[in-house]
Structures are given as C-alpha cells and as structure tokens.
C-alpha positions in Angstrom: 125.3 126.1 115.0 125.8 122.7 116.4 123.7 119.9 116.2 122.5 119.4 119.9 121.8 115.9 120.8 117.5 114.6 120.4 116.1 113.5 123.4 115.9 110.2 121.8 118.5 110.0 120.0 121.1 107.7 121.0 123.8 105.0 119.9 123.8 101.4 120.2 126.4 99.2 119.5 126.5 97.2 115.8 125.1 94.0 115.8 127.3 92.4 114.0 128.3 94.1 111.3 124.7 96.0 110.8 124.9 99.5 112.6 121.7 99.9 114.3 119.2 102.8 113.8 120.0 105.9 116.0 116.6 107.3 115.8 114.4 104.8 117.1 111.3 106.7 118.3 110.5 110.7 117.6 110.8 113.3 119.9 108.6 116.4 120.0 111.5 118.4 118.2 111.4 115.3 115.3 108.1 115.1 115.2 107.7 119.1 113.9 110.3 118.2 111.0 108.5 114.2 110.7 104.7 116.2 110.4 106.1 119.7 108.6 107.8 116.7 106.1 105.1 114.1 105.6 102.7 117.5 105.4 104.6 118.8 102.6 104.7 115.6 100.7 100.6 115.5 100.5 100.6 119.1 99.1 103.4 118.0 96.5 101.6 115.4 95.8 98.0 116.8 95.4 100.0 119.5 93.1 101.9 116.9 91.0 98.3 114.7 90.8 96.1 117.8 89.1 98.0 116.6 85.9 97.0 113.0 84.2 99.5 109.9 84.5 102.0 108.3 86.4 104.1 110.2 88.9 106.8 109.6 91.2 108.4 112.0 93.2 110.9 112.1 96.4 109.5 114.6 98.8 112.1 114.3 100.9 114.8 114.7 98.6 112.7 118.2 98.0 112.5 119.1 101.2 116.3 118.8 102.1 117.2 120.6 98.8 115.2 123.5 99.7 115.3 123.6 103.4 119.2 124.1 102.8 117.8 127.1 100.0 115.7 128.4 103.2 118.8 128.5 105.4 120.2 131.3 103.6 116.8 132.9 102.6 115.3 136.3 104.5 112.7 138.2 104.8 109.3 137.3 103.2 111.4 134.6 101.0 112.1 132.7 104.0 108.9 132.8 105.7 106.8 131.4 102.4 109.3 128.9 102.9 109.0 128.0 106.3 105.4 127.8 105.9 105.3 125.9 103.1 107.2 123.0 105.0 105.4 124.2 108.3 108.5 125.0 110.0 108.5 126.2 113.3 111.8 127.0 114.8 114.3 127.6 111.8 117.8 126.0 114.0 116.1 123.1 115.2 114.1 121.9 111.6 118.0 122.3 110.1 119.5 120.1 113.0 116.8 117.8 113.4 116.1 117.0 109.7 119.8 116.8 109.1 120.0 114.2 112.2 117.1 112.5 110.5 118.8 112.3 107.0 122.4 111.3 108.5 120.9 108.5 110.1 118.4 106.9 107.1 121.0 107.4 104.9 124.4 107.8 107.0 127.3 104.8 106.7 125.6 101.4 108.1 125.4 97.7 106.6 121.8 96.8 106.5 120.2 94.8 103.9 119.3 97.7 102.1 120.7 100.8 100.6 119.1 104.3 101.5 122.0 106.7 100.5 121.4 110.4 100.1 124.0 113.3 100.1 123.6 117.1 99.8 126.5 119.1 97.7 126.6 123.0 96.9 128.7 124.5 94.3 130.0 128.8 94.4 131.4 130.8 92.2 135.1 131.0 92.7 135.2 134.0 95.3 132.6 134.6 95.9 131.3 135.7 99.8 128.9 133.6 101.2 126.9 134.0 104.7 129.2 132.9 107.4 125.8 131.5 109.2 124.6 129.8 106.1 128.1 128.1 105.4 127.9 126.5 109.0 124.2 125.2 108.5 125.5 123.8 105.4 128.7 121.9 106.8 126.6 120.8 110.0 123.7 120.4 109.5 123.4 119.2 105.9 127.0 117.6 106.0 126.5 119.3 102.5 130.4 120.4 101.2 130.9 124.0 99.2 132.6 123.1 96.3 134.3 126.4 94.4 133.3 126.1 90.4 133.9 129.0 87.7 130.4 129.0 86.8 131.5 132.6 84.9 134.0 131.3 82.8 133.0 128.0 82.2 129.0 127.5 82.4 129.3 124.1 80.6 131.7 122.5 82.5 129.9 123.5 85.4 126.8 122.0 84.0 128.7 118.7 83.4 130.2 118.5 87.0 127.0 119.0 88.8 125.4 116.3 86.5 128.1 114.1 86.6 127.8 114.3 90.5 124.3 113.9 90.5 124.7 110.6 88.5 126.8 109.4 90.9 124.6 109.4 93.3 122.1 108.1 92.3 123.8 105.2 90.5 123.2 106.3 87.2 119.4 106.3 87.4 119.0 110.3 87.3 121.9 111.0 84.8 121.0 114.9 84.0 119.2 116.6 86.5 120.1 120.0 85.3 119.4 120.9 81.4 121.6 123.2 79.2 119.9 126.3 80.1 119.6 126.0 83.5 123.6 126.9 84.7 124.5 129.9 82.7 127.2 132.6 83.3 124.9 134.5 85.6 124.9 131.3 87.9 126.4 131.9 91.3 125.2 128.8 93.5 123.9 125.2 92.6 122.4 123.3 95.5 121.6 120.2 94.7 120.4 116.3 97.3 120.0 113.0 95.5 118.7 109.9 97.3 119.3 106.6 96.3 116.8 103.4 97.6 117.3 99.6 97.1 115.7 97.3 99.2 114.7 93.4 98.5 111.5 92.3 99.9 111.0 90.4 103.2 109.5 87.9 101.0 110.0 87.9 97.0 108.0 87.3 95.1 108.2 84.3 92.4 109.6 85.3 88.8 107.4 82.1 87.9 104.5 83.3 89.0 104.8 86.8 87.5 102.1 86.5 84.5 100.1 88.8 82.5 96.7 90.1 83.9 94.4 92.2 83.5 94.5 95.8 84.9 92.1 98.5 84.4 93.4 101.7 83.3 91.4 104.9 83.1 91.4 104.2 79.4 90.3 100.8 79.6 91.5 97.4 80.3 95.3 96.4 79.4 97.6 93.5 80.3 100.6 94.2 82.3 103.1 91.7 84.1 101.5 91.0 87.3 103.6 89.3 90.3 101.8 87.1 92.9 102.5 85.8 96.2 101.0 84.2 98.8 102.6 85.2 102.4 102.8 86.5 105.9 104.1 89.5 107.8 102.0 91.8 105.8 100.2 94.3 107.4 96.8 95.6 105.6 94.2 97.7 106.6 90.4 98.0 105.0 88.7 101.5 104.9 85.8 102.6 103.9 86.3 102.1 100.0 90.0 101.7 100.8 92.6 98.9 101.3 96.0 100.0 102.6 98.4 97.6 102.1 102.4 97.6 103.4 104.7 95.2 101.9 107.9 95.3 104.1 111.5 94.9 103.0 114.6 92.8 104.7 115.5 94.1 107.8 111.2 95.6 108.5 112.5 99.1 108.9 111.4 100.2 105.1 107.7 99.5 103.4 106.3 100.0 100.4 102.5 101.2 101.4 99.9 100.7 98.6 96.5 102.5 98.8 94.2 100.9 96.3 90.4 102.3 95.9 87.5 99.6 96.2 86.2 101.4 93.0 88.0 100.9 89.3 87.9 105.1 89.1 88.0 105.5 93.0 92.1 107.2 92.5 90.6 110.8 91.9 88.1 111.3 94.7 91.3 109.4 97.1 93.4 112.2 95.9 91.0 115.3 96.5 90.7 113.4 100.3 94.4 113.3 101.0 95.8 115.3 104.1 98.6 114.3 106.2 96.5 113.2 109.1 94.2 111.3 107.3 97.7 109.2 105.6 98.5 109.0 109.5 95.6 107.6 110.1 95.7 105.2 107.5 99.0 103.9 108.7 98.1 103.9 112.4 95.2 101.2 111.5 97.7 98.6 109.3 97.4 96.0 110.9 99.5 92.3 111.0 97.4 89.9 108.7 98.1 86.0 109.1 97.9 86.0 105.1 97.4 87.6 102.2 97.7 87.0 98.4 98.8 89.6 96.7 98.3 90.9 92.8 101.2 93.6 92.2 102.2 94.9 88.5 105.9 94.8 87.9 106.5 98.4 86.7 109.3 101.3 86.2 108.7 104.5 85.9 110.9 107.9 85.2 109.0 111.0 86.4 110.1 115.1 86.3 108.3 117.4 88.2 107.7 121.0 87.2 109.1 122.0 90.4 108.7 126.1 89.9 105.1 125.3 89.3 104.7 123.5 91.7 106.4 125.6 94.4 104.1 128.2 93.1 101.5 127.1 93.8 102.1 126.2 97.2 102.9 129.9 98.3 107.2 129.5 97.4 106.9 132.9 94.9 109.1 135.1 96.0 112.1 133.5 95.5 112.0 133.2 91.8 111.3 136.4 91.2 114.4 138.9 90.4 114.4 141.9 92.4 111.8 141.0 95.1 114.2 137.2 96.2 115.8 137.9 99.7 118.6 135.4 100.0 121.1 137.4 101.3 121.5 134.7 104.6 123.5 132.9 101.4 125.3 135.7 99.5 125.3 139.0 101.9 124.3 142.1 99.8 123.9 140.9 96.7 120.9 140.7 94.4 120.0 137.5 93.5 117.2 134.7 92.8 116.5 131.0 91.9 116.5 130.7 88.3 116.9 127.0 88.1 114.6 124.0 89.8 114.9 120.5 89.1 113.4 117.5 90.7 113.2 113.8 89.0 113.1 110.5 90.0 112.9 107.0 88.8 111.0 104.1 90.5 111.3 100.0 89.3 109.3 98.0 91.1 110.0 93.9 90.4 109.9 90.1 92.2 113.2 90.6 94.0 112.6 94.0 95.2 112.7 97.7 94.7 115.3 100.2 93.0 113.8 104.3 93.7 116.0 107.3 93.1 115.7 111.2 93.2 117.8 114.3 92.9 116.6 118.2 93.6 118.7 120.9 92.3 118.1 124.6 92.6 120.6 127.2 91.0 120.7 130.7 91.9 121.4 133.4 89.7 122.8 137.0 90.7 119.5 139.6 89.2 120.5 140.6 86.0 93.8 88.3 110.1 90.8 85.5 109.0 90.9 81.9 108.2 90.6 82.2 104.2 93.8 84.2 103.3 93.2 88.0 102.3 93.5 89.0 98.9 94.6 92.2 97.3 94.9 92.5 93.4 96.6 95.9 92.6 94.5 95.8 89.2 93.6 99.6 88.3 94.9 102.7 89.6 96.6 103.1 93.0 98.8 105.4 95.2 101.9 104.0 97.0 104.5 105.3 98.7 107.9 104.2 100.5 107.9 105.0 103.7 110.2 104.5 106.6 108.7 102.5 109.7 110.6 104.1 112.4 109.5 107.6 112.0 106.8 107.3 109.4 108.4 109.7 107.0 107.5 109.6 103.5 110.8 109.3 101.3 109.0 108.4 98.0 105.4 109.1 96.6 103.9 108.3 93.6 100.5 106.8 91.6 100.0 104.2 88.6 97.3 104.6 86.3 98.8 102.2 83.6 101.7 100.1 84.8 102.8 99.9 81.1 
C-alpha cells in the first residue's frame, strides 16, 4: 500500500532552518484517525483512573504500537481492535495515522523535540505476511529487524530494551521484563515517543516556593512555580477551569483541567468523553493575564496494559488458540503474550521532559482587568496536546505532586 497524498496535506518551504508543519488543518480522512485516537485516549484513561494515584500514560504511543499489531490481525481479533480505536476503513487509519506520526515527530528543527519511531523484531526465518510487511515499512516507517529470539531469548530481551532506551533518551530504560521475550517469542513490536518542549514563557526558579496543595489525604507542601503572564488561553466551566500553557514555537500545550472543588477529580473522571474534552478545548479562550500556581513534579507510571485492553473489548488476542494474527505470520498459531506500556513525565520552570514506549511480543501457541488566577493546588488532569490537530499525545492526573 502506498501512502496516498491528504487533501490537506502539503509542503512548504523551511523557514529558516525550522521545517514547517505539513499537516496544518484535518481532513475528513484525519479527522477519523484524530476522533478514533483522542476517543481511545478517554477510555485508557477512564481505565487507568479506576485505580488510586498518579498516572501518566501516552495514548498515542499505544495506539501506534497496536494499530501496527492490528495490521496483521484477522478475523474477530482485528475487528475488537478496530473498534476499540473506532477505526473505520483499515488502509486509510494505517496511512493517515502514519502521515500524522511522520510529521509530529519526522526530521524538523523547531524549538522542541517530539521524536517517536516504531521498530519490529522476527525470528530469524521466519515468514511474515507480505501485506503486513508493506504496512509496516510504509506506513509505520517501522523496520523488521531479524533476532534469534529461539536461541538467544536474553539477548533479544537486551536488544529491544536497549533500543527502547534509546529512544526515549534513557527515561524508559526497560520496557520489557525478563519474562516477557522467551524462546516461544516470534515477534516484538514495539513505538517509543520522546517530548521536550520549553515554555513560551518560563517560569521563575525564584519564585518556585513551597505551598500548600490538598491531596486526597490531606494537605501537603510541594514546590509550587508561579508566574504572572500572557498568551494563555483559559477557559471556566461549570465547576471547571481549563487551562493551556503553550510551549516555544505555540504548536504544543500542556492543558490542565482543575475541579472548582478540592475532591471534584473523581466525578470529572466519571464525566469524561471525547466530545466533552473537545468541547472543553473548543471554549479556551486567549486571556490578557493570568497568574498561575503549578507544582513542579515527575512522575514514572506503568500501565497494566492486558488489563486494560481487556477491558476495553481487545480479548481475543491474548488468548492462545482463539488469536487470529495470521495477516502477520500466515498459518501459524500464535498470540500476544507480552504488553508493555510506561512513561515518565517531569514537569519544571524551564519546561517539560515526557516519554513513552509500547511493546507487544507475540508468542507462537504453545480576558478582565484584574489578572486571572489559577492555583493548581489539589488534584487535576492534564494532558499534552498538539494544537494543530488536537490529538492527545500524553495524559495523565496528580493527586499528590510529591
């Protein structure tokens, strides 16, 4: 398959030496993978959230680690899939979210870093799907790399990990656990994402001072930055602020949802669709000034991605004997025994550091005139977004910064 050009997708010339965004508005094709994405995300999310704590996850990195799983699935394994990330036609989601990726994360020189890359490992000889190969290499720009999982499961292991770690700048340095790659292994696919951005405006390390926050468990101090500035955009709902805090260059936020009410996080969560986060964004509006109240944090977070899956309707997959992904390895028997998805998010006065990695391995069967304020003191939702499309790359909550 090859990528066929979007209706609006086209190519501008550098301005100077920063490569201007390809994708600057979304086309009806786009906006199936942008909706079936940012869709996803919430139901991650609301899955991740029924368990206490932080969290931070990268749906995205998710989605492109198992939409390239879904390439080479059939049958009723594919079509939990596709529903799950409310695909509609299976060629253009694979060429449109692969045109998506290549451009947030392709070569440019912006002022920030959003790298991502895709990589699958096969046993050495082994057959795969002549359909699924080409999906891979176009689509997901993802490589085959040839690896004796059979006769050396541990150096396998340490490759993948080692790649992994790479990518994400040493941030996610095992993704995979011993355990996980084993003799019976036949395929690893595996994205990692990496994110750093400064903000438009920083904020002052000499104004970063302890304050108060309210946790679920009660009132703590935590390193709070401040600053007072323009070219926010904020939005008040009913028992809701939504705040965006850009980074250099505008085309990246950070978007903070913070409940009027101390314990308002939980009854947020249960309200959370993707249209009503659309419509949430849709009403941010540019404020002449606001003062803002962030915690400084950082946060490592692993999602129990089977689970998780699971429970959103991705079963058959994992289950030996009933799996169809033939697509990936014609007439052979196999499932996913191996899912892995963490990130790591630092959030302090210069800017933001975020990365992810997903792995799967599959085994053969056997404005007003006072300035606004906004003090991010007890539990909130945030996630980073990209402007230009509205996709969600990162999503997360803190109920204790510390």
């Amino acid at each position: 398959m090859t990528r066929r050009p979007l209706a609006l997708f086209f190519l501008t010339a550098a301005a100077g030496c920063r490569d201007a965004r390809q994708i600057t508005a979304v086309d009806a094709d786009l906006g199936v993978v942008v909706d079936g994405s940012n869709a996803f995300a919430v139901d991650l999310y609301q899955q991740a959230a029924l368990e206490d704590g932080n969290l931070f996850i990268s749906p995205f990195s998710i989605t492109s680690a198992l939409s390239m799983v879904y390439a080479g699935a059939e049958g009723e394994t594919e079509a939990q899939i596709a529903a799950a990330m409310g695909v509609g036609d299976e060629a253009s989601w694979h060429e449109n979210l692969g045109a998506l990726a290549d451009d947030l994360m392709g070569e440019h020189h912006r002022a920030y870093t959003l790298s991502g890359a895709n990589r699958v490992w096969a046993q050495e000889d082994l057959e795969l799907g002549a359909d699924f190969e080409t999906v891979l290499d176009e689509d997901y720009l993802a490589p085959v790399e040839r690896i004796d999982f059979a006769g050396d499961a541990a150096g396998a292991l340490h490759d993948i990990n080692r790649w992994v770690d790479r990518q994400t700048h040493g941030y996610i340095p095992e993704l995979f656990q011993s355990g996980d790659i084993d003799a019976s292994t036949v395929v690893a696919l595996c994205n990692a994402i990496y994110f750093e951005a400064e903000w438009a405006e920083a904020f002052e390390e000499d104004d970063t001072v302890d304050r108060e926050f309210r946790t679920p468990s009660g009132a703590v101090q935590v390193p709070t930055m401040f600053h007072n500035g323009e070219g926010y955009e904020l939005a008040r709902e009913d028992g809701l602020t939504v705040l965006a805090l850009p980074y250099e260059d505008l085309e990246l936020d950070m978007v903070v949802l913070l409940p009027d009410e101390d314990d308002g996080l939980p009854a947020l969560e249960a309200d959370l669709t993707a249209e009503a986060l659309a419509g949430y964004l849709t009403d941010l509006t540019p404020t002449a000034e606001v003062q803002v109240y962030l915690p400084r944090f950082t946060m490592e977070y692993e999602l129990p991605l089977q689970a998780t899956l699971e429970a959103l309707g991705i079963v058959d997959m994992f289950l030996p004997g009933v799996a169809d992904l033939t697509g990936m390895i014609p007439g052979a028997e196999t499932y996913v025994g191996a899912a892995r998805h963490k990130a790591y998010v630092e959030v302090f006065e210069q800017g933001t550091r975020a990365a992810a990695a997903t792995g799967f391995g599959v085994n053969f069967t056997s404005a007003p005139a006072e300035p606004e304020e906004v003090r991010v003191d007890h539990p909130f939702l945030f996630l980073l977004r990209d402007r230009l499309t509205d996709t969600i790359l990162f999503i997360g909550r803190v109920e204790d910064p510390r």
